[in-house]
C-alpha beads as a LAMMPS data file, in Angstrom:
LAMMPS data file: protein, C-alpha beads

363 atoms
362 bonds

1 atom types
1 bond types

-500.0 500.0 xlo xhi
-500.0 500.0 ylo yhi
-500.0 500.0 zlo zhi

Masses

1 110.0

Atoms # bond

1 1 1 -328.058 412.998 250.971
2 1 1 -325.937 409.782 251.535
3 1 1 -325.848 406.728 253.176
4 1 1 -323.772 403.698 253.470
5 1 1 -325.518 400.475 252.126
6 1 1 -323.766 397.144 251.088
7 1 1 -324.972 395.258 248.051
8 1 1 -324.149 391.604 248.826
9 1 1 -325.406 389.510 246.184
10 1 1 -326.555 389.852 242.764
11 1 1 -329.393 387.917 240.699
12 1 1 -330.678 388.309 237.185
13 1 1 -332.159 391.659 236.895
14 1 1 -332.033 392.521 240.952
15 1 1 -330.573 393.339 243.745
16 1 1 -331.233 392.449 247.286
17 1 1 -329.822 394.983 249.704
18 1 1 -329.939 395.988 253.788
19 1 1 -328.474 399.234 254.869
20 1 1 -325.844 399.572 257.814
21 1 1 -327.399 402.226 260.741
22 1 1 -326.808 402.805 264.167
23 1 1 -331.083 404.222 264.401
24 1 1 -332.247 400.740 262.902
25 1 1 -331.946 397.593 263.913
26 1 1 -334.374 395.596 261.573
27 1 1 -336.522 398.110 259.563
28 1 1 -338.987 396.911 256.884
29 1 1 -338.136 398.329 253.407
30 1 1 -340.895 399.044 251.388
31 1 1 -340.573 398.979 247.515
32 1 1 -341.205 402.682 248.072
33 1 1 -337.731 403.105 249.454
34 1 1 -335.787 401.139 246.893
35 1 1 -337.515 402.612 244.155
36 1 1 -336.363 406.113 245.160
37 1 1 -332.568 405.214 245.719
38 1 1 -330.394 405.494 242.537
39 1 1 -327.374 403.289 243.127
40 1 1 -324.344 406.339 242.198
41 1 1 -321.316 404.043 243.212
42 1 1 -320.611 400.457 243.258
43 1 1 -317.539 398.128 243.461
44 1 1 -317.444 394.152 242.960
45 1 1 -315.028 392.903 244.999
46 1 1 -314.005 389.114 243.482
47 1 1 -313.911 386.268 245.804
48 1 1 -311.882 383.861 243.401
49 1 1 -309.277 384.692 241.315
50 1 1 -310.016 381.709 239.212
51 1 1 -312.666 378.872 238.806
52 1 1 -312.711 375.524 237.419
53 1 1 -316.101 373.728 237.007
54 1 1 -316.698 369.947 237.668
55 1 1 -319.453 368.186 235.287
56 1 1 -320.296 364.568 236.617
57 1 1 -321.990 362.840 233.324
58 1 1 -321.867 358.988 234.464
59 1 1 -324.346 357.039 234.444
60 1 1 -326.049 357.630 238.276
61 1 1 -326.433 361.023 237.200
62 1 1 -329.328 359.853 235.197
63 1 1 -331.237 359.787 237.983
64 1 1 -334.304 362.259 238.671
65 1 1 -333.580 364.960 240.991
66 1 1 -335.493 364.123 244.536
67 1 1 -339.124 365.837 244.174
68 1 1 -338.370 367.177 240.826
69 1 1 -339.157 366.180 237.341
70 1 1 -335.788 366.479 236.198
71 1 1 -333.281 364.226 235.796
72 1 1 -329.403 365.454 237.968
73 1 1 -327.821 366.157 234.720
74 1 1 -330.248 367.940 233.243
75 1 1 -330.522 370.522 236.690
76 1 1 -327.073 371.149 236.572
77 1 1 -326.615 371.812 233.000
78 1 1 -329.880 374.395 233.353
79 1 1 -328.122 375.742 236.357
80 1 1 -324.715 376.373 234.526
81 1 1 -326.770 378.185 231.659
82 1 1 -328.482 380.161 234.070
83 1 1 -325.618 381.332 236.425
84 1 1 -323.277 382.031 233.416
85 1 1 -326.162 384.053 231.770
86 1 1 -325.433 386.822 235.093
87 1 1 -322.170 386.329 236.113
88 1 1 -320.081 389.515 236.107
89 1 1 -316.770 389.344 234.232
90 1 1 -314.459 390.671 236.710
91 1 1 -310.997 389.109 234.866
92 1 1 -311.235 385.470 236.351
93 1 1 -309.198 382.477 234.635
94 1 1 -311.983 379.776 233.681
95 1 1 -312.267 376.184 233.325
96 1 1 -314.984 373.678 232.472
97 1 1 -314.264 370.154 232.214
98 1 1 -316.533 367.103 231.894
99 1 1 -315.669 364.792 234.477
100 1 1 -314.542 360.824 233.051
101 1 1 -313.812 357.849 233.666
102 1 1 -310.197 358.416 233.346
103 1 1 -310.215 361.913 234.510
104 1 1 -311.780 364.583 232.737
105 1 1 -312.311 366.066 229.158
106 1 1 -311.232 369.653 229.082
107 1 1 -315.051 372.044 227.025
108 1 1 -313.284 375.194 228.308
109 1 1 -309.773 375.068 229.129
110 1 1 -308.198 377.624 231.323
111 1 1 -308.484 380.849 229.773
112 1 1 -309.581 384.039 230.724
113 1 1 -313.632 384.071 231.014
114 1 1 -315.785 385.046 228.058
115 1 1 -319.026 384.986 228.881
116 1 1 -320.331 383.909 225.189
117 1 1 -317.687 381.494 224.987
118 1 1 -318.342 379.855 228.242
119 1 1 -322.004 379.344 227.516
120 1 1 -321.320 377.587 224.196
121 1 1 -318.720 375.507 225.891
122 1 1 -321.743 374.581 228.525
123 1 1 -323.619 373.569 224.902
124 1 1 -321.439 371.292 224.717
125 1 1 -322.622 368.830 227.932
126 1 1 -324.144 365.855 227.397
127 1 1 -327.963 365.747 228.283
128 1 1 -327.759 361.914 229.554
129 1 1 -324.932 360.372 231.427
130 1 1 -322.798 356.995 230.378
131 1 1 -320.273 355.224 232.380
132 1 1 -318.767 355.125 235.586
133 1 1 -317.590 357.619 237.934
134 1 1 -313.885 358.131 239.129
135 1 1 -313.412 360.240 241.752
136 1 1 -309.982 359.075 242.627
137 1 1 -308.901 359.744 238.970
138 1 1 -310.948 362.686 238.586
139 1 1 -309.297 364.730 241.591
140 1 1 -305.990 363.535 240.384
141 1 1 -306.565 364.971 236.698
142 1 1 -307.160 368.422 238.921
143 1 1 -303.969 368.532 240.387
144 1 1 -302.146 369.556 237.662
145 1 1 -304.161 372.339 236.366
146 1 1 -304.819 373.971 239.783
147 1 1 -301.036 374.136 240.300
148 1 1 -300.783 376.766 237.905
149 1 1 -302.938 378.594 238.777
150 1 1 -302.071 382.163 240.531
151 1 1 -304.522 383.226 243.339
152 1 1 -307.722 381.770 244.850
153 1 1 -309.623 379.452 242.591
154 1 1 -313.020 377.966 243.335
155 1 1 -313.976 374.463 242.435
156 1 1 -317.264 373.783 241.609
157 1 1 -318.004 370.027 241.522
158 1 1 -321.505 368.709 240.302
159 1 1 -321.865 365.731 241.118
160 1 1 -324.210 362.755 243.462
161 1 1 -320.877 361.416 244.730
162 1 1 -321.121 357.850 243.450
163 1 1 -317.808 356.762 242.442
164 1 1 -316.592 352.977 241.757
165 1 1 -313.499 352.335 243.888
166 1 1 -310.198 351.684 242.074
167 1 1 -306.807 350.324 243.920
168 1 1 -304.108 353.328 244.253
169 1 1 -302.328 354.749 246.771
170 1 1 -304.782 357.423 248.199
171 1 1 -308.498 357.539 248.447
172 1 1 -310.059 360.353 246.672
173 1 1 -310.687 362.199 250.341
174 1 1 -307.179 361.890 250.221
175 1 1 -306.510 363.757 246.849
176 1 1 -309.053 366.440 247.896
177 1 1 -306.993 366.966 251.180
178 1 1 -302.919 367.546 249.242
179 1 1 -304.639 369.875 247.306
180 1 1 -306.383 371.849 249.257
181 1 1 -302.484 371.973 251.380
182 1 1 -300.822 372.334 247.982
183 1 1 -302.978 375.299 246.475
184 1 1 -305.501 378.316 247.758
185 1 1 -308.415 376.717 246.788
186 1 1 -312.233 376.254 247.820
187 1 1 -314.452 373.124 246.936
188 1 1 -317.978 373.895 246.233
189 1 1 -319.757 369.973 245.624
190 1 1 -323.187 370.953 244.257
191 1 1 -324.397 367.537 245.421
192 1 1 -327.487 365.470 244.006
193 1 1 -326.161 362.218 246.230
194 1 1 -329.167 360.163 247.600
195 1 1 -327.069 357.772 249.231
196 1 1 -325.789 358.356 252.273
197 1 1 -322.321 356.696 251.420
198 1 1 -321.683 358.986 248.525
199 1 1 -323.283 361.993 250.798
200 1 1 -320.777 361.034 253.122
201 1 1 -318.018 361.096 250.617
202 1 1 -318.849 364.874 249.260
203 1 1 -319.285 366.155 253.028
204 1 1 -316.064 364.483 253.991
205 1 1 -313.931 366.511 250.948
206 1 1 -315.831 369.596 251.888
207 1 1 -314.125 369.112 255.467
208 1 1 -310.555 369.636 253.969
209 1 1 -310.879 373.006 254.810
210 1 1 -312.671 376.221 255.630
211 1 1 -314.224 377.764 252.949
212 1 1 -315.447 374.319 251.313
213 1 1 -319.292 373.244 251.696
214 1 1 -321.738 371.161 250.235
215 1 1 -325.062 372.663 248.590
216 1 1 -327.769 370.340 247.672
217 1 1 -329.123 370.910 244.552
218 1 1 -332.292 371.479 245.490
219 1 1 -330.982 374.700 247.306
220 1 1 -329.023 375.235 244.449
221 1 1 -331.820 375.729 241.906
222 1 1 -333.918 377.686 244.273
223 1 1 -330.693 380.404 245.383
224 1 1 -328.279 381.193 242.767
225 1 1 -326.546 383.420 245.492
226 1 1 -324.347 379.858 246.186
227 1 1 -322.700 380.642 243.464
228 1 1 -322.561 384.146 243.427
229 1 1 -321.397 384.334 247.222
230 1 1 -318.379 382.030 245.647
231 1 1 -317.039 384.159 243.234
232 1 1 -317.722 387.921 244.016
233 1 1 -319.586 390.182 246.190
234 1 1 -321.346 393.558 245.222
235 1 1 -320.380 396.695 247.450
236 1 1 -322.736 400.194 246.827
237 1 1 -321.960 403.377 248.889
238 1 1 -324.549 406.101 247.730
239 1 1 -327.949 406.240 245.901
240 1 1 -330.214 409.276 244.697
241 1 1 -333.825 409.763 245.548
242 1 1 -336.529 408.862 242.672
243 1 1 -340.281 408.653 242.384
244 1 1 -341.718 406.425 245.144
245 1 1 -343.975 403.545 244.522
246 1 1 -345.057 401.475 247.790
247 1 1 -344.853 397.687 248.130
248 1 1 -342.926 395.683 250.873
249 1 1 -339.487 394.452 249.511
250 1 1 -337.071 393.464 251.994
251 1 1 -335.826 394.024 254.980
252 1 1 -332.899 396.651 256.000
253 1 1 -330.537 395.431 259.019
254 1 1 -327.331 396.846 261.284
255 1 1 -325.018 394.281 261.440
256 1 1 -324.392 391.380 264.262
257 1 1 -321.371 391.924 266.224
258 1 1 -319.181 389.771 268.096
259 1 1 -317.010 390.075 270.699
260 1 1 -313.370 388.858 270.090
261 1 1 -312.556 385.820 269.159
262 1 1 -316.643 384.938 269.781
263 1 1 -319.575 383.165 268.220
264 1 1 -322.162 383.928 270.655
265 1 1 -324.828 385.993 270.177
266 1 1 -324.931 388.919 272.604
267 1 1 -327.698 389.406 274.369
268 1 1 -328.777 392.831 272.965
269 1 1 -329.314 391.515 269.397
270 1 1 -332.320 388.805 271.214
271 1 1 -334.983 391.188 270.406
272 1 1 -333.822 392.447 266.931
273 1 1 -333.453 388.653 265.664
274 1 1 -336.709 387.952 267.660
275 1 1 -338.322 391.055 264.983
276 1 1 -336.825 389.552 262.249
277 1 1 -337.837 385.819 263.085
278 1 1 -341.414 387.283 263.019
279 1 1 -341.106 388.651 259.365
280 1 1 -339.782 385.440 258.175
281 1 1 -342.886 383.456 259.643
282 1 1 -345.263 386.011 258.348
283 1 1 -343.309 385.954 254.736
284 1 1 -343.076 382.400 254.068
285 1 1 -341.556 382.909 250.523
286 1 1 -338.727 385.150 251.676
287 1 1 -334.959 383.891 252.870
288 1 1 -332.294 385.064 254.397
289 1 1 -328.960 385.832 252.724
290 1 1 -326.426 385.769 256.179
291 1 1 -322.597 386.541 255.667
292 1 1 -319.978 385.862 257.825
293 1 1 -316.835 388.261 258.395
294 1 1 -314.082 388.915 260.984
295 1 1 -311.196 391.132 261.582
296 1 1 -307.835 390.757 260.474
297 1 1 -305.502 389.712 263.809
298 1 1 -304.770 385.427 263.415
299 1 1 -304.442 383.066 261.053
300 1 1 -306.377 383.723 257.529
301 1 1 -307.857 380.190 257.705
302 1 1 -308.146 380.424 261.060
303 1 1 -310.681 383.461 260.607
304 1 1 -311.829 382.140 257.583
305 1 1 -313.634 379.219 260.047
306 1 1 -314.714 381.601 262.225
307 1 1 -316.794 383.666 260.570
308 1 1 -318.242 380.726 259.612
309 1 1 -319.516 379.830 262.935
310 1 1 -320.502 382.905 263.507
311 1 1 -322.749 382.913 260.399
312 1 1 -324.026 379.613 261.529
313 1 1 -324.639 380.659 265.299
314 1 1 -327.290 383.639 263.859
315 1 1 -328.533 380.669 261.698
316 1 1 -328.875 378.721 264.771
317 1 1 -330.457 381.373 266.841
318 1 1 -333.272 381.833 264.019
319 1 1 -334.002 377.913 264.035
320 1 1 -334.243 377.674 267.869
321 1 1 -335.976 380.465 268.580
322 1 1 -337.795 381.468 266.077
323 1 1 -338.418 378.163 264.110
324 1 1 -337.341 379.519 260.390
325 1 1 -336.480 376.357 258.191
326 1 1 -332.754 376.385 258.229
327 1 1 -333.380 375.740 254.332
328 1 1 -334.214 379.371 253.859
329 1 1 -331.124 380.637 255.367
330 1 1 -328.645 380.498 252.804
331 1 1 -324.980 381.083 254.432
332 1 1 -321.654 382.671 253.259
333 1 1 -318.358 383.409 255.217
334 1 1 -315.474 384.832 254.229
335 1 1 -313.179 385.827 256.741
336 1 1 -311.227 389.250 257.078
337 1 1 -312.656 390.308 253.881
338 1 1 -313.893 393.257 252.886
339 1 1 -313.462 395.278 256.190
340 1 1 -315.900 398.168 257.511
341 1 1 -313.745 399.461 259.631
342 1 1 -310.047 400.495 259.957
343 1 1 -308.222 397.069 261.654
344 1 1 -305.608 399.096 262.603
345 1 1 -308.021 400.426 265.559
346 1 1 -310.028 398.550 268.330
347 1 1 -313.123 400.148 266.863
348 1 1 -312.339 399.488 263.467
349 1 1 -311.631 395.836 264.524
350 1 1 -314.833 395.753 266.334
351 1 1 -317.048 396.723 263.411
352 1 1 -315.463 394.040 261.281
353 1 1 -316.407 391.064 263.725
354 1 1 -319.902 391.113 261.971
355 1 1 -322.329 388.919 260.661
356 1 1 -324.541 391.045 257.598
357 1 1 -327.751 390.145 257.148
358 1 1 -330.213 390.469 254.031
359 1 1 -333.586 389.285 253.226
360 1 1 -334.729 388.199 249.561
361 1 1 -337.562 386.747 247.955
362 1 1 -340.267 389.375 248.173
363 1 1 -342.026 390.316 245.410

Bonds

1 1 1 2
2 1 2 3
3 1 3 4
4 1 4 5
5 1 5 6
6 1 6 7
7 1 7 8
8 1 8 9
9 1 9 10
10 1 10 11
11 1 11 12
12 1 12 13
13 1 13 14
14 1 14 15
15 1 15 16
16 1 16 17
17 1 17 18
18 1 18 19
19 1 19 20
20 1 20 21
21 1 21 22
22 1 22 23
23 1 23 24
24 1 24 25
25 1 25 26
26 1 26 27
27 1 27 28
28 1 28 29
29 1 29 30
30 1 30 31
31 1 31 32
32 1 32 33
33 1 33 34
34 1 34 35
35 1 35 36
36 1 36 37
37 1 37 38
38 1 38 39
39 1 39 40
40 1 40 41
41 1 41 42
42 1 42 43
43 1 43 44
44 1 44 45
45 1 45 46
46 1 46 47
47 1 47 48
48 1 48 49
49 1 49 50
50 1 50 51
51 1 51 52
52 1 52 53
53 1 53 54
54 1 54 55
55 1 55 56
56 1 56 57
57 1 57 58
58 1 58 59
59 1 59 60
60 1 60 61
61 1 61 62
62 1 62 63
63 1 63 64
64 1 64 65
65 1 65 66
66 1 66 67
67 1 67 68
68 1 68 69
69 1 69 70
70 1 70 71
71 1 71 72
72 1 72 73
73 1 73 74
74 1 74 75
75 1 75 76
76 1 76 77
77 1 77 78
78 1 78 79
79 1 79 80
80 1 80 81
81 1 81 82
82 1 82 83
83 1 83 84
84 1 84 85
85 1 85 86
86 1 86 87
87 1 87 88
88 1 88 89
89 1 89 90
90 1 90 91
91 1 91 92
92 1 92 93
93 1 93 94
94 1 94 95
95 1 95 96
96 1 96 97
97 1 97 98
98 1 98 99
99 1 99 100
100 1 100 101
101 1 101 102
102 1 102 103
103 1 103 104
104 1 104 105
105 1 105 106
106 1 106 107
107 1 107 108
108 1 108 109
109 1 109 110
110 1 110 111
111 1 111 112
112 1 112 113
113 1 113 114
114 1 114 115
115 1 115 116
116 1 116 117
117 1 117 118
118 1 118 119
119 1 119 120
120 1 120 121
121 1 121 122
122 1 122 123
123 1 123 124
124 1 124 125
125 1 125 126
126 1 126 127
127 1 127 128
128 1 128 129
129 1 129 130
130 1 130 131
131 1 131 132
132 1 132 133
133 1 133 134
134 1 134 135
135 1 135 136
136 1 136 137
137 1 137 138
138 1 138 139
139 1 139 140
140 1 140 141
141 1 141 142
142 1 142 143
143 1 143 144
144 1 144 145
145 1 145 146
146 1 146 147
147 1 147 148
148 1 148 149
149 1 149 150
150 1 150 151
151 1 151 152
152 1 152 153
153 1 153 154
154 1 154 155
155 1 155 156
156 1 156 157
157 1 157 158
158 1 158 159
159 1 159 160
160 1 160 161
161 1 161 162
162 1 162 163
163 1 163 164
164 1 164 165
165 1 165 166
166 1 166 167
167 1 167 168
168 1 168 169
169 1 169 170
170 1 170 171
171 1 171 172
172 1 172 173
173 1 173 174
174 1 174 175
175 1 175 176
176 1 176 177
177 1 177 178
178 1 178 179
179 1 179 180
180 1 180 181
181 1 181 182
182 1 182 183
183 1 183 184
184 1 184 185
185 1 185 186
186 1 186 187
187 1 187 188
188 1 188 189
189 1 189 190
190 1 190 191
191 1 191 192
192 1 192 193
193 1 193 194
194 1 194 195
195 1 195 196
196 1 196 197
197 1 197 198
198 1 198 199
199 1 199 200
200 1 200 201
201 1 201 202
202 1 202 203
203 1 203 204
204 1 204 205
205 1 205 206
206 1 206 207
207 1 207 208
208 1 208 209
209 1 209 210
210 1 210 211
211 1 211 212
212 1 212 213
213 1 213 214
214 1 214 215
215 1 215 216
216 1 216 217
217 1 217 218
218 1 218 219
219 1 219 220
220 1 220 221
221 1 221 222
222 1 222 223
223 1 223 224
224 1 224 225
225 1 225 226
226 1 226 227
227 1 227 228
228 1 228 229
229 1 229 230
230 1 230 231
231 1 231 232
232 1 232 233
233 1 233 234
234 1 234 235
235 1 235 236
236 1 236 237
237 1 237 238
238 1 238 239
239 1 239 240
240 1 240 241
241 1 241 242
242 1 242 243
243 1 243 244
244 1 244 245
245 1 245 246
246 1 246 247
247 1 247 248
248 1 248 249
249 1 249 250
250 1 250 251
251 1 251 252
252 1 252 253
253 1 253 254
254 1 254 255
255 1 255 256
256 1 256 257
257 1 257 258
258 1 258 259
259 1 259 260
260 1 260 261
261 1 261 262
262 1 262 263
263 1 263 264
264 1 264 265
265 1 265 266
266 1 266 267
267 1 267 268
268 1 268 269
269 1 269 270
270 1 270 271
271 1 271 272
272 1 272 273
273 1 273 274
274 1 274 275
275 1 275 276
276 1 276 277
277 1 277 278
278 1 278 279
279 1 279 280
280 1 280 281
281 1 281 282
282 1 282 283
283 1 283 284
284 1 284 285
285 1 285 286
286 1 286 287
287 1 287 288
288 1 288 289
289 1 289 290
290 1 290 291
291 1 291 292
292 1 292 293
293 1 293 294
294 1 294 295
295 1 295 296
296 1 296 297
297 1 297 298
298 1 298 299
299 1 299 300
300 1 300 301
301 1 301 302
302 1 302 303
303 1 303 304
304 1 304 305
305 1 305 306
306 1 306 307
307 1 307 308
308 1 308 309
309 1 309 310
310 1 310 311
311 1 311 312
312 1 312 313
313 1 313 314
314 1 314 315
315 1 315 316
316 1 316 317
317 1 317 318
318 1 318 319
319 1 319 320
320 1 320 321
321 1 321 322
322 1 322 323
323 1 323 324
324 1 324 325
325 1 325 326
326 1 326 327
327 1 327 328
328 1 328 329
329 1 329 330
330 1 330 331
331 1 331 332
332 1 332 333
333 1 333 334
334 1 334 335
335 1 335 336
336 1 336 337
337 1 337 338
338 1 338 339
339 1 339 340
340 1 340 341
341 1 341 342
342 1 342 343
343 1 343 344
344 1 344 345
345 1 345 346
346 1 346 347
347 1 347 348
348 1 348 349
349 1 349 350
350 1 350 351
351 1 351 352
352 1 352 353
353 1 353 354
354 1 354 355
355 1 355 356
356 1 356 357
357 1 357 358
358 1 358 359
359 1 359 360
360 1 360 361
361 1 361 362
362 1 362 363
């Protein structure tokens, strides 16, 4: 017996799945279930090529994370540690680099990634921040390296968006926008800013295109699938059936799917989202992993933005209607990738304007 399911994102030591079916539209998955699937094939499919990461250690990042008794530096440098200790190595170029007042200071320069490497590179990070911060100078320093780079790369700033401002002929907004026009690349600012000026600086760079964003890092620590979401995805197309044990575990979903060109929900999915709305309120420690995709006619960044809103509309819809804390919705989008169907056909096209959906955090 087979079935189609799609593994979207991975954490340490689990999965969290929902299976693609025309006879369910949200069924609860009891532990039962999962425990009597054995996963036969699976393919991660890389999201980035390459990935550079951004380590603000000024001063200001000194500063306790909001609600948390840990200082901004400290949370990111657990968070590295913790994300490299599951990330698959699926042949990307690597970077880390310590960001400076004059630009940055190169702990893992761009080489293939080793895992063990990486994390004694990540050893290297201070645990308490000195000096200023240059944004201007530290986005400049990134041109360079980026440009030779082959392929999509991902950069993954850490940082509360202070900055001191320095005369020079562009702002660092500026910077952020020639290279995003100069290079393939997607900005992921993992802020800790509690001012709204230097908020307002990270969510202005994460404007300069379509597949940049801003994740607090109080989101950040709670769902490593930011990161994962970033850098690859996790495709399964078969299990086996074990022993069963019952216990709720998630929930299993058919996909959202939009009409051409469209980011509204149809009507017929009102009752299905109204279902799962209900299992959210009655779960209050599970989220909702929702992915964005489209098909493959127009512009790659184009589409790229669109399933975007379309992953934003179901997040919408959930919020209104249902009152889930958008903070438990985490959100991906990615564009034409990873099609379902043949593009080639209407129906194949059709099955690709999708939003998946997957719930986590059951236990």
């Amino acid at each position: 017996m087979k079935k189609s399911i799609v593994y979207f994102l991975v954490t340490v030591g689990l999965v969290f799945t929902w299976m693609i079916t025309q006879a369910v539209a949200f069924e609860i998955v009891t532990k039962e279930m999962m425990e009597t699937q054995i996963v036969t094939e699976t393919d991660l499919i890389r999201t980035a090529d390459n990935f550079i990461i951004v380590f603000d250690a000024s001063t200001s990042a000194n500063e306790m994370v909001p609600g948390m008794d840990i200082s901004k530096i400290q949370a990111a440098k657990q968070l590295l540690k913790e994300r490299n200790a599951w990330l698959p190595d699926l042949g990307y170029t690597a970077g880390l680099f310590r960001a400076t007042s004059g630009g940055h200071e190169v702990l893992y320069p761009l080489l293939p990634y080793n895992q063990a490497s990486f994390d004694a590179a990540i050893d290297k990070l201070p645990d308490e921040g000195s000096g200023p911060t240059m944004a201007q100078q530290i986005l400049s320093s990134l041109r360079k390296p980026i440009a030779g780079l082959s392929g999509k790369t991902a950069v993954i700033v850490f940082s509360d968006g202070s900055y001191n401002k320095v005369r020079g002929p562009k702002s660092a907004l500026q910077i952020a926008e020639d290279i995003a026009k100069e290079n393939d690349v997607c900005f992921y600012l993992v802020s800790s800013a509690t001012d709204a000026e230097n908020a307002d600086l990270l969510a202005s760079v994460a404007k300069v295109n379509s597949c940049s964003r801003v994740v607090p890092i109080e989101d950040f620590l709670d769902n490593p699938q930011y990161l994962s979401g970033a850098l690859f995805m996790v495709k399964t197309t078969s299990y086996e059936k074990l022993v069963p044990v019952t216990k709720q575990f998630a929930v299993a979903s058919e996909n959202i799917l939009f009409d051409f060109d469209g980011t509204e929900i149809r009507s017929e999915y009102n009752d299905k989202l109204a279902k799962l709305g209900d299992f959210l309120n009655q779960n209050p420690d599970a989220y909702l992993i929702v992915a964005g995709f489209t098909d493959s006619l127009g512009d790659e960044e184009y589409n790229r933005g669109l399933s975007e809103f379309r992953a934003r509309s179901v997040q919408n819809h959930l919020v209104s209607q249902s009152r889930i804390d958008p903070d438990r919705i985490v959100l991906h989008w990615f564009g034409e990738l990873n099609p379902v169907g043949d593009n080639a056909t209407r129906e194949g096209q059709q099955m690709n304007r999708r939003v998946e959906l997957a719930v986590g955090g059951l236990e």
